[in-house]
TORKOL-4160 file (C-alpha; in steps of 0.2 Angstrom, whole numbers, padded with zeros to 4 digits, m for minus):
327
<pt num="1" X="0146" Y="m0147" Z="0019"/>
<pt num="2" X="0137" Y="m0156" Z="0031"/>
<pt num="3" X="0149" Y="m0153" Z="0045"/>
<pt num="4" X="0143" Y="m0137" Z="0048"/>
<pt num="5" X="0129" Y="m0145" Z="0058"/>
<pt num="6" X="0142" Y="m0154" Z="0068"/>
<pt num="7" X="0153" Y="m0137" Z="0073"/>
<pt num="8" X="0137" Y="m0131" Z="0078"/>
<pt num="9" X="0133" Y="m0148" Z="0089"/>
<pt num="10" X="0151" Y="m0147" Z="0094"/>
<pt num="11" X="0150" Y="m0128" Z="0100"/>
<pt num="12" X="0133" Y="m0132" Z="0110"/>
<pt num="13" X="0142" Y="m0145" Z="0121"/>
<pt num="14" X="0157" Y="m0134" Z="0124"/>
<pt num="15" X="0153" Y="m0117" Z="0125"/>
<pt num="16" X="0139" Y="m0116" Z="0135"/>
<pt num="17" X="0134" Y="m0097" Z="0139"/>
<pt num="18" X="0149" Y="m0093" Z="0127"/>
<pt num="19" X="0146" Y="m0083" Z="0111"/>
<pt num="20" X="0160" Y="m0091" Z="0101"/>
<pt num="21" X="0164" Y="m0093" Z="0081"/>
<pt num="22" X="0176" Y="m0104" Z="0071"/>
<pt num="23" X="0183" Y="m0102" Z="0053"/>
<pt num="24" X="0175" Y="m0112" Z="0038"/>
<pt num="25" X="0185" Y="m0115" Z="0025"/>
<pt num="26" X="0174" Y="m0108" Z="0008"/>
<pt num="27" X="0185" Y="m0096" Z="m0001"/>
<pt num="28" X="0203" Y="m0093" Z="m0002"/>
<pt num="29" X="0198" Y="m0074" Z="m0004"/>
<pt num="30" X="0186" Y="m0074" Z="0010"/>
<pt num="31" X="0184" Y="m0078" Z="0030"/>
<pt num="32" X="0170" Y="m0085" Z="0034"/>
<pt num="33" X="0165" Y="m0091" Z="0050"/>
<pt num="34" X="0152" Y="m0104" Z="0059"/>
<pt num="35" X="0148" Y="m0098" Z="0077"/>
<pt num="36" X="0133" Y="m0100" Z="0090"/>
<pt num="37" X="0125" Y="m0087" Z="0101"/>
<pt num="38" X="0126" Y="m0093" Z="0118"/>
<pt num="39" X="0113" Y="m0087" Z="0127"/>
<pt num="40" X="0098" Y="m0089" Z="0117"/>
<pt num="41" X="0107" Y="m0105" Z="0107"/>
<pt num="42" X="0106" Y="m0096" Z="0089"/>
<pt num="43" X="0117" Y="m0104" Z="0077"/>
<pt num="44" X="0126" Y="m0093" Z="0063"/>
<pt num="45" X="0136" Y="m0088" Z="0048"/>
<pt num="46" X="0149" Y="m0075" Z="0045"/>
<pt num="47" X="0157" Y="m0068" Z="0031"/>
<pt num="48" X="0171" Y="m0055" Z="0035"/>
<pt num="49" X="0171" Y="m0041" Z="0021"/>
<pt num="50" X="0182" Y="m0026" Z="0021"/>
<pt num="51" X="0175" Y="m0007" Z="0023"/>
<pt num="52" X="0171" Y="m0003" Z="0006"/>
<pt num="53" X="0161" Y="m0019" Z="m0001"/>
<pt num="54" X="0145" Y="m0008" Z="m0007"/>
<pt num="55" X="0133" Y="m0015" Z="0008"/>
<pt num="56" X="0128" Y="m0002" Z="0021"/>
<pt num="57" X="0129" Y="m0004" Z="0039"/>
<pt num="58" X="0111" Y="m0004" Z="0041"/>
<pt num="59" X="0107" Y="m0018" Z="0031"/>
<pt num="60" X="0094" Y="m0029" Z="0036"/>
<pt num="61" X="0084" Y="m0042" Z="0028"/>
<pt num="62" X="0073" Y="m0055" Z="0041"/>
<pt num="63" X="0063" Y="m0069" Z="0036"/>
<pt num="64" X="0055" Y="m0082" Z="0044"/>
<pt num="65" X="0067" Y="m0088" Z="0059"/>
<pt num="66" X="0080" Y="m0078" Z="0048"/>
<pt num="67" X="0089" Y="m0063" Z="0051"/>
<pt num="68" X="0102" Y="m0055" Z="0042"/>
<pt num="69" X="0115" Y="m0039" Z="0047"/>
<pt num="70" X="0131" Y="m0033" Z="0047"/>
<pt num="71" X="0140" Y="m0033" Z="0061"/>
<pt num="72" X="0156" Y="m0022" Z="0067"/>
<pt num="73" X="0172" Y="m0033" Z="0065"/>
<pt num="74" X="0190" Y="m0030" Z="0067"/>
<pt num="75" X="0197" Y="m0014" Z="0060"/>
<pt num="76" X="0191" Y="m0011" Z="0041"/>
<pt num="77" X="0181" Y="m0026" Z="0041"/>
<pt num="78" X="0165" Y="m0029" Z="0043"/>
<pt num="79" X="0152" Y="m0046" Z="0045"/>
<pt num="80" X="0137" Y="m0050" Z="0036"/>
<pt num="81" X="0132" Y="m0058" Z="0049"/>
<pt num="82" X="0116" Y="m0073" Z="0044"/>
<pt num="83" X="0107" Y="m0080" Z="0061"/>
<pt num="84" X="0095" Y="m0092" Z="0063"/>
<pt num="85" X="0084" Y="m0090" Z="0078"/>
<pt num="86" X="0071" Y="m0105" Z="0075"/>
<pt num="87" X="0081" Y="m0121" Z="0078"/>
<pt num="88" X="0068" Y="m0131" Z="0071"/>
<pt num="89" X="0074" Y="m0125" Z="0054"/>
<pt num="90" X="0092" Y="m0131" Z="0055"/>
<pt num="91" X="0091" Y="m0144" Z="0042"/>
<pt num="92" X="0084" Y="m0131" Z="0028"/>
<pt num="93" X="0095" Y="m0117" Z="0035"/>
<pt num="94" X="0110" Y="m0128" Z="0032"/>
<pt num="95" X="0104" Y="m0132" Z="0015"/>
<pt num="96" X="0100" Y="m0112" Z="0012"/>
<pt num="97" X="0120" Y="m0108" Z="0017"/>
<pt num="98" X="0126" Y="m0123" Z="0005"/>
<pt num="99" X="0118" Y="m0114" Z="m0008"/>
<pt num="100" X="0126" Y="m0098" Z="m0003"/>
<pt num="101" X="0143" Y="m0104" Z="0000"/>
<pt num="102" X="0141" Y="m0113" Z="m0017"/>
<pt num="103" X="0141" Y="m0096" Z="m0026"/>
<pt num="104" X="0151" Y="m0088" Z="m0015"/>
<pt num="105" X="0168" Y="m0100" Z="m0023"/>
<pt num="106" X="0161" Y="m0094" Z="m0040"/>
<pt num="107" X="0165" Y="m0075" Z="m0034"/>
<pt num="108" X="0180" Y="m0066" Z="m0042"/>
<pt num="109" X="0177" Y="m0053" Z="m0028"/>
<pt num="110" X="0166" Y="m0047" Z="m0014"/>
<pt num="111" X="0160" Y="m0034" Z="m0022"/>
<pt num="112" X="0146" Y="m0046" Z="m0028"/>
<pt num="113" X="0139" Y="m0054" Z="m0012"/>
<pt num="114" X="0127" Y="m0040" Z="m0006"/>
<pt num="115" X="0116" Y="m0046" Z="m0024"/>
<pt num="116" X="0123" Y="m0065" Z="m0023"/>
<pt num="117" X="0113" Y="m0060" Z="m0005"/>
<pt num="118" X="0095" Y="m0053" Z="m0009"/>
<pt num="119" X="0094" Y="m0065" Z="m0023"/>
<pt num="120" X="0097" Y="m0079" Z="m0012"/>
<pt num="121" X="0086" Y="m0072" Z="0003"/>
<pt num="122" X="0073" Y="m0070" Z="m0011"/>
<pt num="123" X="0072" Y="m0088" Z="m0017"/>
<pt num="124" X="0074" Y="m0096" Z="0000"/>
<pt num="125" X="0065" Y="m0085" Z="0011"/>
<pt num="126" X="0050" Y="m0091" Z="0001"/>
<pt num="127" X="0054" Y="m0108" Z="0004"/>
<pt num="128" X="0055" Y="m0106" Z="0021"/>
<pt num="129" X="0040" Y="m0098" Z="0024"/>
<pt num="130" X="0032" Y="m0115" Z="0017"/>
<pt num="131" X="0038" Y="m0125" Z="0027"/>
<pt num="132" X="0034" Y="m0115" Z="0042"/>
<pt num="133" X="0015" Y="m0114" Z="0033"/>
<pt num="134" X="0015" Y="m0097" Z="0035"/>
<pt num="135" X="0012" Y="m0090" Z="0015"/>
<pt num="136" X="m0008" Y="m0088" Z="0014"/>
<pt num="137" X="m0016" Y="m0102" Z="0005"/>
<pt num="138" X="m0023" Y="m0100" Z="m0011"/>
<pt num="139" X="m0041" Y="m0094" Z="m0005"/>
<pt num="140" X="m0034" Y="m0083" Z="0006"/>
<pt num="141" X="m0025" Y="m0074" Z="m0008"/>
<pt num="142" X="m0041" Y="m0074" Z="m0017"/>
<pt num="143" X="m0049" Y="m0064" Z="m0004"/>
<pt num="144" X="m0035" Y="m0053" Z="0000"/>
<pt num="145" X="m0036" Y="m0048" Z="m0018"/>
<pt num="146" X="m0053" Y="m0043" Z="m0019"/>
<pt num="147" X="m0053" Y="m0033" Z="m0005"/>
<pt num="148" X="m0036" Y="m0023" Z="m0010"/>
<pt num="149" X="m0044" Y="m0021" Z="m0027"/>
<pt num="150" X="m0058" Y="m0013" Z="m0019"/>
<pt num="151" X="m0047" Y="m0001" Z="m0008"/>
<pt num="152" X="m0037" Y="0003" Z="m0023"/>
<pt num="153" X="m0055" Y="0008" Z="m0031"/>
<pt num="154" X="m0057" Y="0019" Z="m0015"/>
<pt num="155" X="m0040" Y="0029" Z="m0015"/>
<pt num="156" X="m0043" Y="0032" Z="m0034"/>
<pt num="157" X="m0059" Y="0041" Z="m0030"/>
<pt num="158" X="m0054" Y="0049" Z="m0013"/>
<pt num="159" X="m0045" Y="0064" Z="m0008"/>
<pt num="160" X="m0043" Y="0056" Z="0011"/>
<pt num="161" X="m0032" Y="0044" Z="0011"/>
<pt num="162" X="m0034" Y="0042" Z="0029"/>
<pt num="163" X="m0051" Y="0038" Z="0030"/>
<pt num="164" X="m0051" Y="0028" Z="0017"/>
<pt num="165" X="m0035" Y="0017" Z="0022"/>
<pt num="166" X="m0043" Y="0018" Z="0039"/>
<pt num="167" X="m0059" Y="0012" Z="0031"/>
<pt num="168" X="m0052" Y="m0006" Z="0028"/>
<pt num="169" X="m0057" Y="m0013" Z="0044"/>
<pt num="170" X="m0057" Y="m0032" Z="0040"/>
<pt num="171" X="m0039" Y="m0035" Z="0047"/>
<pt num="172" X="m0044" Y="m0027" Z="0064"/>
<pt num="173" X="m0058" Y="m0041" Z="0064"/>
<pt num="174" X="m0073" Y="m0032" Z="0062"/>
<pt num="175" X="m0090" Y="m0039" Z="0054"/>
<pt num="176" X="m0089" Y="m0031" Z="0038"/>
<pt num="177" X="m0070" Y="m0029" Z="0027"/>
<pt num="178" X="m0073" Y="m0010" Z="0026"/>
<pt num="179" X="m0083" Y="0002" Z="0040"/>
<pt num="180" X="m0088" Y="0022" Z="0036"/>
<pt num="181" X="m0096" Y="0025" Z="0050"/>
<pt num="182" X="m0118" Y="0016" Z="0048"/>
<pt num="183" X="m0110" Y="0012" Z="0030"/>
<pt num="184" X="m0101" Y="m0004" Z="0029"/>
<pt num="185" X="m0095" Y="m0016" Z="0013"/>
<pt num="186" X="m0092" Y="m0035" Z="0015"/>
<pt num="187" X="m0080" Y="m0037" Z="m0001"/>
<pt num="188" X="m0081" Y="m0058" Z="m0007"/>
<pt num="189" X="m0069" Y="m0063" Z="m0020"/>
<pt num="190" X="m0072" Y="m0082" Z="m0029"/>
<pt num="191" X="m0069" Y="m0091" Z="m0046"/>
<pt num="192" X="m0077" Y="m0085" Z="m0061"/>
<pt num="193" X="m0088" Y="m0101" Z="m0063"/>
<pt num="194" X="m0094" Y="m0102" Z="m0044"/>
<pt num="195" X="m0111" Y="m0096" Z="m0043"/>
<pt num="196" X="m0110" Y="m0093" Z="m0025"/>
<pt num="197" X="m0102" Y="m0083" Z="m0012"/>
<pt num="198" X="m0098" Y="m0089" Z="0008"/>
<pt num="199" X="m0105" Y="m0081" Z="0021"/>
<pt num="200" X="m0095" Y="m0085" Z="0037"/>
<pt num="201" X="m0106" Y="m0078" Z="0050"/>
<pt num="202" X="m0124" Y="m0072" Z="0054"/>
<pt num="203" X="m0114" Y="m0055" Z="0058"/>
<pt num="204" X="m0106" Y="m0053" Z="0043"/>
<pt num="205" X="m0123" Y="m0046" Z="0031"/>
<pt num="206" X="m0134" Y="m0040" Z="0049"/>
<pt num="207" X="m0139" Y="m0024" Z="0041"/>
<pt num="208" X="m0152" Y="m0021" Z="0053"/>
<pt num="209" X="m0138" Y="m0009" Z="0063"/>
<pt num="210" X="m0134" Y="m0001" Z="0047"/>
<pt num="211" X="m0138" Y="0015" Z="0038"/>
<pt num="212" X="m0128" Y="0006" Z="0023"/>
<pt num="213" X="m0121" Y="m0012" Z="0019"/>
<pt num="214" X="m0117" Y="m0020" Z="0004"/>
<pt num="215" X="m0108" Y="m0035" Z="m0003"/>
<pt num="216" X="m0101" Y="m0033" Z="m0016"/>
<pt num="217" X="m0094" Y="m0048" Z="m0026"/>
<pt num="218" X="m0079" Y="m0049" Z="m0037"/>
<pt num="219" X="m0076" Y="m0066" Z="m0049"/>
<pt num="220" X="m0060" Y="m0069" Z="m0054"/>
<pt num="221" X="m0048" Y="m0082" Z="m0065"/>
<pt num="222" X="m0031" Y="m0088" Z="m0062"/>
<pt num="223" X="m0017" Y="m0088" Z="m0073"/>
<pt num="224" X="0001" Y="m0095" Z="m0068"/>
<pt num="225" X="0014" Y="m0081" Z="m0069"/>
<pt num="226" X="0008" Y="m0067" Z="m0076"/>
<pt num="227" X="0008" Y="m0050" Z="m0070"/>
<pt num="228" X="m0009" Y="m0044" Z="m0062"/>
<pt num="229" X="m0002" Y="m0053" Z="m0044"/>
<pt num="230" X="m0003" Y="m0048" Z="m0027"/>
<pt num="231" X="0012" Y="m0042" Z="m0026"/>
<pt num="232" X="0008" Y="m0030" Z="m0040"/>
<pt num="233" X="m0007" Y="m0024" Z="m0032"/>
<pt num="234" X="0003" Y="m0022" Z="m0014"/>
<pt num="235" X="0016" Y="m0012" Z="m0021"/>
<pt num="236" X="0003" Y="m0001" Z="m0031"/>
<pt num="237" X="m0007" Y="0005" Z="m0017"/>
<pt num="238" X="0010" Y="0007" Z="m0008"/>
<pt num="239" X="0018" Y="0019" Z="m0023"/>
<pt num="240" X="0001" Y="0030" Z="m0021"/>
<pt num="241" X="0003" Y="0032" Z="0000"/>
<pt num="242" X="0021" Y="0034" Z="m0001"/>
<pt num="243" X="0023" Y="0050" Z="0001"/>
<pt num="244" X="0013" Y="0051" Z="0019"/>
<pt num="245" X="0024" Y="0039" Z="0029"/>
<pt num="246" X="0011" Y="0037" Z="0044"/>
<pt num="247" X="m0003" Y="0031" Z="0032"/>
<pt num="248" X="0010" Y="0019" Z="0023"/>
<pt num="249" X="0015" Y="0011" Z="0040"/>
<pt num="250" X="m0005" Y="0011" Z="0043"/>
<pt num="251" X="m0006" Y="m0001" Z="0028"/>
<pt num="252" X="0009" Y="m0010" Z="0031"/>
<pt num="253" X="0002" Y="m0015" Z="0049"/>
<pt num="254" X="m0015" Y="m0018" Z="0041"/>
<pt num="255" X="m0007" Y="m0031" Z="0029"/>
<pt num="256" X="0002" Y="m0038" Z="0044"/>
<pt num="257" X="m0013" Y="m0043" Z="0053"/>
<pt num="258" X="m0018" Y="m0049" Z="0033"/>
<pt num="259" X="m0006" Y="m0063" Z="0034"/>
<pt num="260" X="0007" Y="m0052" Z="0024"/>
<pt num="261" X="0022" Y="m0047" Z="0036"/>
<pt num="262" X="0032" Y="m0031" Z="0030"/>
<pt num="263" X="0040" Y="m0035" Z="0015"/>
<pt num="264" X="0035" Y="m0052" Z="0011"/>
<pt num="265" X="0023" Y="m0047" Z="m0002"/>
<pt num="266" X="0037" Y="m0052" Z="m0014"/>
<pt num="267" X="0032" Y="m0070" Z="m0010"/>
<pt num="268" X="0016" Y="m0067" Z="m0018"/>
<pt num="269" X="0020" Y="m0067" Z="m0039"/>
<pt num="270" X="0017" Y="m0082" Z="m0046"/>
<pt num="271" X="m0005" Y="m0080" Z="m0049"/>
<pt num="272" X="m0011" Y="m0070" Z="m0060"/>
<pt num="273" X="m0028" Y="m0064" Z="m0055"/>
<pt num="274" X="m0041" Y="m0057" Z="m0069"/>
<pt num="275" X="m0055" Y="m0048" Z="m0063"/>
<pt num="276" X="m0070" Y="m0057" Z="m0075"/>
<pt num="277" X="m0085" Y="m0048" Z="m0066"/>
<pt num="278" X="m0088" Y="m0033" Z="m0052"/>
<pt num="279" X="m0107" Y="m0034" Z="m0044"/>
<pt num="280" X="m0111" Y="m0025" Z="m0029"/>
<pt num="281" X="m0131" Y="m0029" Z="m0020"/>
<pt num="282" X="m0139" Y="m0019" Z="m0004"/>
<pt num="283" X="m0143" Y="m0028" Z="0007"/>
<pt num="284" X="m0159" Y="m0024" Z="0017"/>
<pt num="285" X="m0173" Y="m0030" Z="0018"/>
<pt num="286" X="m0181" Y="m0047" Z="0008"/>
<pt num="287" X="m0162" Y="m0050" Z="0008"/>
<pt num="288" X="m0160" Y="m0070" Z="0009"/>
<pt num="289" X="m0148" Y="m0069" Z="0024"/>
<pt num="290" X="m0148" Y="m0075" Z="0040"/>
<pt num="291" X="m0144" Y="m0062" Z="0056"/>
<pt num="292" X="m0149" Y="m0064" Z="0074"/>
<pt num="293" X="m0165" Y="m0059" Z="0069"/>
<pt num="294" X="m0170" Y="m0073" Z="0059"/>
<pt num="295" X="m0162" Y="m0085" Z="0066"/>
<pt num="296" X="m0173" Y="m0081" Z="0083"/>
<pt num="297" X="m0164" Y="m0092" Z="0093"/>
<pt num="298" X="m0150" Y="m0086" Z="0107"/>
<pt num="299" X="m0141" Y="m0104" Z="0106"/>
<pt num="300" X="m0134" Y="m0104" Z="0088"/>
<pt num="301" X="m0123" Y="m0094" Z="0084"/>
<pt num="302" X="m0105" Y="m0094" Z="0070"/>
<pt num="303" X="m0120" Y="m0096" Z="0057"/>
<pt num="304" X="m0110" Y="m0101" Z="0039"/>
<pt num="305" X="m0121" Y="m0103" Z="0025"/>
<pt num="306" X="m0120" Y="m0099" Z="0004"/>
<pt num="307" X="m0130" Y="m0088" Z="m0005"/>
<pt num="308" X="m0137" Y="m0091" Z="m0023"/>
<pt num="309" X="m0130" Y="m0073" Z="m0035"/>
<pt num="310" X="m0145" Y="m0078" Z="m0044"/>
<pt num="311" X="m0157" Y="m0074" Z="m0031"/>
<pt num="312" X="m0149" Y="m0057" Z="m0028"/>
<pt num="313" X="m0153" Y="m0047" Z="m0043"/>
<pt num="314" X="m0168" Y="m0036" Z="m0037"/>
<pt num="315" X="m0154" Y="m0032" Z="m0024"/>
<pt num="316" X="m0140" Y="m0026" Z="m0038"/>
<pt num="317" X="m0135" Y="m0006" Z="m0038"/>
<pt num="318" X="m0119" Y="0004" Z="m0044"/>
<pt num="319" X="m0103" Y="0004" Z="m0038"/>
<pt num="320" X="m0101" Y="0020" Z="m0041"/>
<pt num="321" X="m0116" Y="0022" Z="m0027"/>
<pt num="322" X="m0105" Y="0011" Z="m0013"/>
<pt num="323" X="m0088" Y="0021" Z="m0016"/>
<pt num="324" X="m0098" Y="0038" Z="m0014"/>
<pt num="325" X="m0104" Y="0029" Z="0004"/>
<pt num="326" X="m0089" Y="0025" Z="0007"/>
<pt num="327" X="m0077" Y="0040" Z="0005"/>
């Protein structure tokens, strides 16, 4: 199988511009095909189907340097068309098409690729987004959790989903993770055993141009493979916005800019995440925190620092009292 690579090496040194394709041998049922894209230099994979295989025109799936569509062929045939636009991922591309191609000689027909498809774009999408590093660290998880648990918490108590959707300002880069106007929330997710919580700037708890801010801290355990995941929670809060189409596509951007491209939430089902304790605190003043204020010096600033949840208790309040700030 490795001679794919070499058509493709063979097809760059001949073909130049040319958009140009080859038959590859997998199937005595099927045509498949090995071709390169000239101009851009993206290499691919065809498999000719005829008309009335069950996968619709319109079929798209993309992942990571990955795109996959079907494409117009010769009269009552159409192409699954697989292309791969980040050269740097040949060597795992090829290995992704062996797999393919390994289960494609298993086939009795072609009736079965389209699902032979997602459950292979599944698997190895996934993998590729490793590679590339682009699947949020662990941590980064955590924190994304905690601050979807708490916009789940908002939509359940509000009858504006716009504002509250709108209201999860963290992924636009703003101070605080959620903003209703003076009344803002700084949401920090950690471990059930950590006694502490990161503060990653002296902007981030500056209540001082604030009617309203808490922090509100959510300890959490890990468990491998269950089902309170990420994904869950994604797809919850996407089941309750789905029937406002602009508000969906609001959240979908927002998760976006979260680390979390449209659709790839799938990627995010192997932690289990158990909610141990929910504490919220006001903070104001006699706080321990550190602003501009404090600090009363012009020449530090990107302040980080921890702060001790003992130390916050006089602080504590109801959450019931931040989600009616909030909504």
């Amino acid at each position: 199988m490795s001679n794919i690579k070499d058509i493709w090496i063979n097809q760059e040194l001949n073909s130049g511009s040319i958009t140009l394709r080859e038959h590859f041998a997998v199937h005595v049922g099927f045509n498949c095909f090995v071709g390169r894209i000239g101009v851009s230099n993206a290499k691919m994979f065809q498999i000719e189907l005829n008309e009335s295989t069950p996968i619709h025109k319109n079929y798209l799936k993309r992942f990571h340097g990955v795109e996959i569509r079907v494409l117009d062929s010769k009269k009552g045939k159409k192409d699954v068309t697989i292309i791969l636009s980040d050269n740097d991922l040949i060597d795992v591309f090829i290995l992704f098409l062996e797999d393919l191609i390994s289960s494609l000689k298993n086939l009795d027909n072609e009736n079965s690729i389209p699902l032979i498809l997602n459950e292979k774009v599944g698997y190895w999408g996934k993998l590729f987004a490793k590679i590339k590093g682009e699947l949020l660290s662990k941590e980064r998880q955590r924190g994304l959790y905690g601050e979807l648990i708490f916009l789940n918490t908002l939509l359940n108590s509000s009858n504006d989903f716009v504002k509250t959707i709108s209201s999860w300002t963290g992924p636009e880069g703003s101070n605080q993770d959620f903003s209703n106007g003076l009344s803002a929330v700084e949401v920090k997710s950690s471990r059930a055993t950590k006694p502490t919580v990161n503060i990653a700037s002296e902007l981030q708890l500056d209540w001082t141009i604030l009617d309203n801010l808490f922090l509100h801290v959510i300890h959490l355990d890990e468990l491998s493979n269950g089902s309170d995941t990420l994904k869950k929670l994604i797809e919850g809060i996407k089941q309750k916005v789905a029937k406002h189409p602009n508000l969906l596509r609001l959240f979908e951007e927002k998760l976006d800019l979260s680390g979390i491209p449209l659709g790839e939430e799938k990627h995010y089902d192997e932690i289990e995440f158990i909610i141990r304790s929910q504490r919220v605190f006001k903070v104001q003043n006699g706080f321990p925190v550190l602003i501009n204020d404090t600090i009363n010096n012009e020449a530090i600033h990107n302040v980080k620092y921890q702060i001790d949840l003992t130390a916050l208790e006089p602080f504590e309040t109801e959450l019931e009292s931040v989600i009616s700030k909030m909504i």
